[in-house]
KOLVOZA-859255 format. One line per 10 residues: number of its first residue (from 1); their letters; for each residue x, y, z of N, C-alpha, C. Coordinates in Angstrom, 2 decimals, m for minus. Each point is the difference from the previous one (the first is absolute). Layout:
// residues N
NUM) A) X,Y,Z,X,Y,Z,X,Y,Z  ...
END
This chain:
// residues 80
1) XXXXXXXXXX) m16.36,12.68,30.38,m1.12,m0.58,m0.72,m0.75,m0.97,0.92  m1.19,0.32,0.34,m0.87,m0.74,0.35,m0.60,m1.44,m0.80  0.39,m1.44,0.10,m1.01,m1.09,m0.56,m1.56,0.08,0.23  m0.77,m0.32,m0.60,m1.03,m0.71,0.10,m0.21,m0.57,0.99  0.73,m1.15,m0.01,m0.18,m0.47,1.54,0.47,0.01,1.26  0.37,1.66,0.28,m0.01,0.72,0.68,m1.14,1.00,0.48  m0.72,m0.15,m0.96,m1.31,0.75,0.03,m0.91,m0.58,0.29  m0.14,m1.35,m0.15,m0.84,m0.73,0.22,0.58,m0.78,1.38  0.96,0.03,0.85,0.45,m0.58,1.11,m0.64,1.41,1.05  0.50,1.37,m0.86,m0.52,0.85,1.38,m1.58,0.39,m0.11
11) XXXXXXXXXX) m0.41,0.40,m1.29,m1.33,0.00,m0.16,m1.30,m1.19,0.63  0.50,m0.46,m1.53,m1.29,m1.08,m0.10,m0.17,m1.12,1.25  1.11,m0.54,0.51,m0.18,m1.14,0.77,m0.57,0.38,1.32  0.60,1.36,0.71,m0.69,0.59,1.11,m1.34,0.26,m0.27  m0.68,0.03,m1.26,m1.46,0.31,0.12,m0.90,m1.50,m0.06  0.60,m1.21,m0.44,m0.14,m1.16,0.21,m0.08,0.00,1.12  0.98,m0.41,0.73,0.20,m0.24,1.24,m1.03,0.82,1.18  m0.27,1.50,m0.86,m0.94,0.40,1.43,m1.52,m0.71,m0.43  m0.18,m0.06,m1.24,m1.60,m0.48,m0.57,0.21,m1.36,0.58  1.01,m1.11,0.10,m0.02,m1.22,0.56,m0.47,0.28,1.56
21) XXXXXXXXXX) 0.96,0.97,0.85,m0.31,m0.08,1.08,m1.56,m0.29,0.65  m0.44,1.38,m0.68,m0.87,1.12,0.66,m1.48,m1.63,m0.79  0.07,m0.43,m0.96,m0.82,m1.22,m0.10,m0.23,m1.16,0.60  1.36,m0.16,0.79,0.01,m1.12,0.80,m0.45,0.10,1.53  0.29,0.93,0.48,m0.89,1.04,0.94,m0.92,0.27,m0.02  m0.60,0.54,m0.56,m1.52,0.49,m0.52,m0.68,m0.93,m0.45  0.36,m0.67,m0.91,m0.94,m0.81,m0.75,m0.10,m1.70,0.20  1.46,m0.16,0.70,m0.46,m1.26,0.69,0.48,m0.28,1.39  m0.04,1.08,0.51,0.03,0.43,1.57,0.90,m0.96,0.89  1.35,0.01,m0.50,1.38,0.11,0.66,0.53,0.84,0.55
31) XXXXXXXXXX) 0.56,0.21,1.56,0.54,0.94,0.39,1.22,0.26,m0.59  0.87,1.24,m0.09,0.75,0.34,m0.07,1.37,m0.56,0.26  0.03,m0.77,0.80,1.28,m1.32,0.25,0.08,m1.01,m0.93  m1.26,m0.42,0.29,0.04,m1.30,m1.29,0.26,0.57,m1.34  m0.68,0.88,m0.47,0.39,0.83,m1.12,1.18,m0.16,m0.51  0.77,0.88,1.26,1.29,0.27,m0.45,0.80,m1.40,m0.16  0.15,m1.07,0.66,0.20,m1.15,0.34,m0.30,m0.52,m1.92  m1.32,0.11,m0.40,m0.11,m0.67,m1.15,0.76,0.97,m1.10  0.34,0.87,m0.31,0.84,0.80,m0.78,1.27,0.34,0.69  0.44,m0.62,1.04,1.10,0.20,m0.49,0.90,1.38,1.15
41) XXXXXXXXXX) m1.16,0.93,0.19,m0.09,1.36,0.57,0.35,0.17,1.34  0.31,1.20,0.48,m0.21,0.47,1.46,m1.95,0.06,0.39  m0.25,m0.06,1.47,m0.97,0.72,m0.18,m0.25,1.07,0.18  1.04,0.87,m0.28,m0.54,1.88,0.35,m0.14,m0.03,m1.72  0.96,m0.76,m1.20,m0.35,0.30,m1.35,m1.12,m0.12,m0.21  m0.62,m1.56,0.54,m1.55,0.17,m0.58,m0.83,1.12,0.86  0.12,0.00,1.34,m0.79,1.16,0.47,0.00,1.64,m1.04  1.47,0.21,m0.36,m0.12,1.02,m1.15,m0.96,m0.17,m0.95  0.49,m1.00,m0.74,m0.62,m0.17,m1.54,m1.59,0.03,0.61  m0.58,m0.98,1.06,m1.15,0.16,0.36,m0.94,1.45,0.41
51) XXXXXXXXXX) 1.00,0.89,0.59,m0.04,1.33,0.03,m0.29,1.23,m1.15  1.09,m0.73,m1.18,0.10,0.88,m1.24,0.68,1.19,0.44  1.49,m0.51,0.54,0.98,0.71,0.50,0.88,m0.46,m1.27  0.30,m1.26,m0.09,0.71,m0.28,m0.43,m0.66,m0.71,m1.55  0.55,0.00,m1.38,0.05,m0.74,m1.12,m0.62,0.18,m0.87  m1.01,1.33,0.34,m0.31,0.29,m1.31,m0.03,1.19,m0.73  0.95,0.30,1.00,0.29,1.76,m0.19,0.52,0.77,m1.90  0.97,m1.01,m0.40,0.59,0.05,m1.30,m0.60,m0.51,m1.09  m0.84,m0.69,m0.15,m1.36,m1.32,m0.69,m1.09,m0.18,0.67  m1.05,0.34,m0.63,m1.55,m0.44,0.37,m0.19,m1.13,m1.55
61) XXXXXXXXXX) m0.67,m1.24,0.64,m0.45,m0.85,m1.10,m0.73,m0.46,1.13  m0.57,0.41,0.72,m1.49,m0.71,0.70,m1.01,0.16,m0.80  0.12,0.83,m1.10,m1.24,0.20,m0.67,0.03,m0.77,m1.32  0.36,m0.95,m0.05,0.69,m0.42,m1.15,m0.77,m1.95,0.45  m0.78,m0.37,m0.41,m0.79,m0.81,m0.04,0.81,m1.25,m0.21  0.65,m0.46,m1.10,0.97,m0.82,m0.49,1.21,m0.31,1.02  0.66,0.85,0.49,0.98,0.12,0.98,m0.78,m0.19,1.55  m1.03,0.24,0.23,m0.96,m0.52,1.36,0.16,m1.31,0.16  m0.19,m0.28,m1.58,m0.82,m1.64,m0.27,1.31,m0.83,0.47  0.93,0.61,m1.01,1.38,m1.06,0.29,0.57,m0.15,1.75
71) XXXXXXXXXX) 0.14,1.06,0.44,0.21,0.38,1.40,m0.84,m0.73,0.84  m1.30,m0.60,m0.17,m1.12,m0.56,0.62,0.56,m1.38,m0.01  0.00,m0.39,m1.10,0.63,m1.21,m0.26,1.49,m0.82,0.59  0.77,1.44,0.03,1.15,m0.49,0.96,m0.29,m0.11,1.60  m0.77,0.91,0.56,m0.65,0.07,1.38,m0.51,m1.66,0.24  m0.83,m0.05,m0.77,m0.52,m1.49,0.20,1.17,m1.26,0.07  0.73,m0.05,m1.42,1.16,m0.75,m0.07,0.84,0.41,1.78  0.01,0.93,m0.07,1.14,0.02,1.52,m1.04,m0.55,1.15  m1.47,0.05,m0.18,m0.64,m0.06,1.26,m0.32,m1.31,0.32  0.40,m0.83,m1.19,m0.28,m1.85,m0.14,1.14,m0.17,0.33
END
């Protein structure tokens, strides 16, 4: 038997984690070291997730407006 939050440890959090990346990169133009450095990460993970190799293969919620918003909000919180 699979939990819940098992599903949400292999699913959901890897698609967090790549929408965190690939924002902090892109959108407020951190390399890939520091990145990884602020989450926590390797930097070949964020180079994946930045790639879209890795995290969102099992869950897409990029399209999902509400879940952007919250995710935006943690980016910032980690980037202060």
């Amino acid at each position: 038997m699979i939990l819940p939050c098992e599903v949400g440890v292999k699913t959901v959090l890897p698609a967090v984690k790549a929408i965190m990346a690939r924002t902090i990169v892109q959108k407020h133009g951190l390399n890939e070291r520091e990145t990884a450095n602020l989450l926590g990460l390797s930097q070949s993970a964020v180079s994946r997730y930045v790639a879209r190799e890795r995290g969102g293969n099992l869950i897409s919620i990029e399209n999902t407006a509400e879940i952007l918003s919250l995710i935006d909000e943690m980016v910032l919180t980690i980037l202060k």
